[in-house]
C-alpha positions as CSV (number, residue, x, y, z in Angstrom):
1,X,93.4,113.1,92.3
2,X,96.6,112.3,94.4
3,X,96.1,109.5,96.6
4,X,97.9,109.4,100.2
5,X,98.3,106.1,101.4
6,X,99.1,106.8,105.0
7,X,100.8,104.3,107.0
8,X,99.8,101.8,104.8
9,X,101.3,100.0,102.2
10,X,99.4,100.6,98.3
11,X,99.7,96.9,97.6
12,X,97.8,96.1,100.8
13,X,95.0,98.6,99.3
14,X,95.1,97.1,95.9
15,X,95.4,93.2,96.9
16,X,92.8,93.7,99.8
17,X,95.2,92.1,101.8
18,X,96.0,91.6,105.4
19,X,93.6,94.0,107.7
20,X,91.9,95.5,104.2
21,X,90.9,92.0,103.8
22,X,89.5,91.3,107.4
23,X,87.2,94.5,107.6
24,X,86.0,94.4,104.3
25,X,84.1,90.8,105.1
26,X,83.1,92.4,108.5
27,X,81.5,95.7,106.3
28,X,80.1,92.7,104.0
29,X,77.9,91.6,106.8
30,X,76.6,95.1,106.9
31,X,76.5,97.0,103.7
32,X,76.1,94.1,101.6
33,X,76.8,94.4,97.9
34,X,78.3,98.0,98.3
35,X,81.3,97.1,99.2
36,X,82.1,95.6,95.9
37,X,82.0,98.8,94.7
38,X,84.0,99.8,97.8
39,X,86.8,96.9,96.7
40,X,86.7,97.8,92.9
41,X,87.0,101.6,93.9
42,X,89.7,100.6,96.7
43,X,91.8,98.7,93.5
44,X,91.2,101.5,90.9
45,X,92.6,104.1,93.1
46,X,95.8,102.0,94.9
47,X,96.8,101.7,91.5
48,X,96.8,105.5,90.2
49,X,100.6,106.5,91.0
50,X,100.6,108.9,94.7
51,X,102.2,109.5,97.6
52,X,103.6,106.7,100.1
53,X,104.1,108.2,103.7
54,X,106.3,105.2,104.7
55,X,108.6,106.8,101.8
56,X,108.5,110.7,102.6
């Protein structure tokens, strides 16, 4: 697996900062506890080296 962050910066992903952190309290509201799967997924993968498109 290559990850693509596209127009998005990886630390943003792995932090869960700025709009990542917004939306994933509004998808709280409605998934409940699967979206701390989604944010423990959403850190495993920002981490995995891949491709920036603000840097190609």
């Amino acid at each position: 697996m290559i990850p693509v962050f596209y127009k998005v910066d990886p630390s943003n992903v792995r932090h869960q900062r700025q709009n990542y952190a917004d939306d994933l309290v509004k998808h709280h509201q409605q998934f409940g506890g699967k979206v701390d799967a989604w944010k423990d997924a959403l850190t495993q993968v920002a981490g995995l080296s891949g491709w920036d498109s603000q840097v190609i």
